[in-house]
Residue frames as qw, qx, qy, qz and C-alpha x, y, z in Angstrom:
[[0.602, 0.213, 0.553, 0.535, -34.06, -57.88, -34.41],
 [0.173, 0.622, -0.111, -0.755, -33.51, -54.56, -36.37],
 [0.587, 0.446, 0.667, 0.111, -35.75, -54.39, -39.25],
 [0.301, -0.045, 0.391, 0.869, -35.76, -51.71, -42.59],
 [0.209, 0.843, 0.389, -0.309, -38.23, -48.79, -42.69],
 [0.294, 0.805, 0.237, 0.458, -38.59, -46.18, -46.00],
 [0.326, -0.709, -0.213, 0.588, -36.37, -43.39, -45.09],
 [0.329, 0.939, 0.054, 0.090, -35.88, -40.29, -46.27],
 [0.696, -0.443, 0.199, 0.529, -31.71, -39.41, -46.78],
 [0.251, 0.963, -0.059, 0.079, -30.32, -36.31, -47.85],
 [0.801, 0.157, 0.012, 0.578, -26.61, -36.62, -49.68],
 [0.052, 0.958, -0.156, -0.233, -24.25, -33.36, -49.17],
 [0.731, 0.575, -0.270, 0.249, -21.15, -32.91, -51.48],
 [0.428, 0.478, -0.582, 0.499, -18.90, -32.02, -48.43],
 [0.522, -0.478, -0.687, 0.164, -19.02, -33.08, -44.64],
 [0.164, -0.078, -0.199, 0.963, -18.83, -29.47, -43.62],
 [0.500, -0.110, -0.279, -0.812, -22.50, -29.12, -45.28],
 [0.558, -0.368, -0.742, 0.050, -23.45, -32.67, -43.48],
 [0.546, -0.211, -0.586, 0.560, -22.41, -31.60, -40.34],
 [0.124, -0.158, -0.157, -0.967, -24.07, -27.69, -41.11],
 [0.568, -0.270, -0.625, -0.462, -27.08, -29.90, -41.55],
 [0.567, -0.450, -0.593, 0.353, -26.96, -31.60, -37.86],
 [0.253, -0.150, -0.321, 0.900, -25.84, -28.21, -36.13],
 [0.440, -0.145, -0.163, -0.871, -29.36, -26.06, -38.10],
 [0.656, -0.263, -0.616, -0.347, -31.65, -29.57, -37.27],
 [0.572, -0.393, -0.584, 0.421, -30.64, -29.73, -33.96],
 [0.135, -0.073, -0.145, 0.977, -31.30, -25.75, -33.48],
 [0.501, -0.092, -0.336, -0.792, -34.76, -25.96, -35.13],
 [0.639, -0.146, 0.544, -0.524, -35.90, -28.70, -33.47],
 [0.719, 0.296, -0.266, -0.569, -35.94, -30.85, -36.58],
 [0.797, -0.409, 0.435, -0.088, -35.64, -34.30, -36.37],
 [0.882, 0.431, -0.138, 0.131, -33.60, -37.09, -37.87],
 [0.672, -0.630, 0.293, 0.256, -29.88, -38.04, -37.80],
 [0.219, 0.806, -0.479, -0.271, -26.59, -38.30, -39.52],
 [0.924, -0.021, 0.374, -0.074, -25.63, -41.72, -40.89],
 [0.352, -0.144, 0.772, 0.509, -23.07, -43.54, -43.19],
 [0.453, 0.410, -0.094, -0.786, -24.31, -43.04, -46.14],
 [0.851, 0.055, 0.419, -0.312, -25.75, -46.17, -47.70],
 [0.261, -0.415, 0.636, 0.596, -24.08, -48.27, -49.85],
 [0.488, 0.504, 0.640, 0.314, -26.71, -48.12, -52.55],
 [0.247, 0.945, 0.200, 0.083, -25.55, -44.39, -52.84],
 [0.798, 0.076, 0.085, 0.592, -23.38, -42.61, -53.63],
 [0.097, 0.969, 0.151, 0.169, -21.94, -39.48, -52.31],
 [0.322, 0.816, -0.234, 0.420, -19.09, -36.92, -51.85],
 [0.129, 0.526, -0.692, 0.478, -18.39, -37.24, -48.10],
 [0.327, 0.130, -0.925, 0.139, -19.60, -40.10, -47.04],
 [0.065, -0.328, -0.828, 0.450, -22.02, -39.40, -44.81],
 [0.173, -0.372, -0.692, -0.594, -26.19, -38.24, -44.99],
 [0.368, -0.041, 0.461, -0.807, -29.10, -36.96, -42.74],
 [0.355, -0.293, -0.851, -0.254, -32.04, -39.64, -42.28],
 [0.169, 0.030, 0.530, -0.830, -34.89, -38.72, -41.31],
 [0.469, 0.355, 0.809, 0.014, -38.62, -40.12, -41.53],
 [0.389, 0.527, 0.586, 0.477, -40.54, -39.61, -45.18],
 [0.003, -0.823, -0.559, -0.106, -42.70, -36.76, -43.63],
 [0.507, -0.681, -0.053, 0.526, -40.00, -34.89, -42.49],
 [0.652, 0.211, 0.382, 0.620, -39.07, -33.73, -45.71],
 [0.035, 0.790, 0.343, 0.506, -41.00, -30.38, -46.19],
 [0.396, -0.914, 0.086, 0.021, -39.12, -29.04, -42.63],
 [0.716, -0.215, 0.288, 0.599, -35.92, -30.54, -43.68],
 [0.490, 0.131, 0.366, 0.780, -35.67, -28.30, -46.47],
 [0.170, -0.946, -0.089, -0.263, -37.07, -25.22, -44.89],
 [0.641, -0.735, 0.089, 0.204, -34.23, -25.51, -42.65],
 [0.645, 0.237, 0.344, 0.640, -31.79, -26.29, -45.76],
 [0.332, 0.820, 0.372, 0.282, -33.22, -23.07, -46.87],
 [0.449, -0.891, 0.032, 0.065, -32.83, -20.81, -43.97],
 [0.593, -0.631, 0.277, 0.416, -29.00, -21.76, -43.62],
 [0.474, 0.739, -0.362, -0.314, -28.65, -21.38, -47.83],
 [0.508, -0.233, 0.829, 0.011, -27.39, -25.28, -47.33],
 [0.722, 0.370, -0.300, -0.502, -27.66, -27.29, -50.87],
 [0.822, -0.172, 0.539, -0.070, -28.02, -31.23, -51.23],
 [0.119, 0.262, -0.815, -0.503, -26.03, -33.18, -54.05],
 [0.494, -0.184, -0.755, -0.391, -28.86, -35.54, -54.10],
 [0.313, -0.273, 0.469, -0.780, -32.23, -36.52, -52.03],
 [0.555, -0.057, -0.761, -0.331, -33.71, -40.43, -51.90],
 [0.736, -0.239, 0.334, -0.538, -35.91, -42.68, -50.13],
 [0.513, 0.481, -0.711, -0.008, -34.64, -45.44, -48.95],
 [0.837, -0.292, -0.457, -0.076, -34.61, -48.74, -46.91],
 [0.033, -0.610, 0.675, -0.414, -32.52, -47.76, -43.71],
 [0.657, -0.217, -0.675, 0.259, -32.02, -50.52, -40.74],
 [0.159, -0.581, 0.315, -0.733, -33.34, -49.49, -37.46]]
């Protein structure tokens, strides 16, 4: 049975900036994944990087590095 853990999930405004996201996180080693974005949010192109809480302070060194900006950044129940 898949159950709902606190995640961190970072909205972008266009999937060109999702998908920016996966291509730098998966060069840096960082972790986490691309998902539907939830439907208790709401964003531009549909889709979001989830990754766990702690991960937040390397996610967005890596944001930095590529000059990559989020429309919005929550914690949130995901299913896993």
């Amino acid at each position: 049975m898949r159950k709902k853990e606190l995640k961190l999930v970072i909205t972008f405004h266009t999937t060109a900036d999702a998908m920016a996201m996966e291509k730098a996180c998966k060069s840096e080693g960082a972790k986490g994944r691309l998902i539907p974005v939830p439907r208790t949010i709401s964003a531009g192109c549909g889709l979001a990087w989830c990754a766990d809480l702690e991960c937040r302070e390397s996610l967005l060194a890596v944001m930095e590095k590529i000059q990559l900006k989020e429309q919005e950044i929550h914690e949130c129940l995901i299913m896993v």
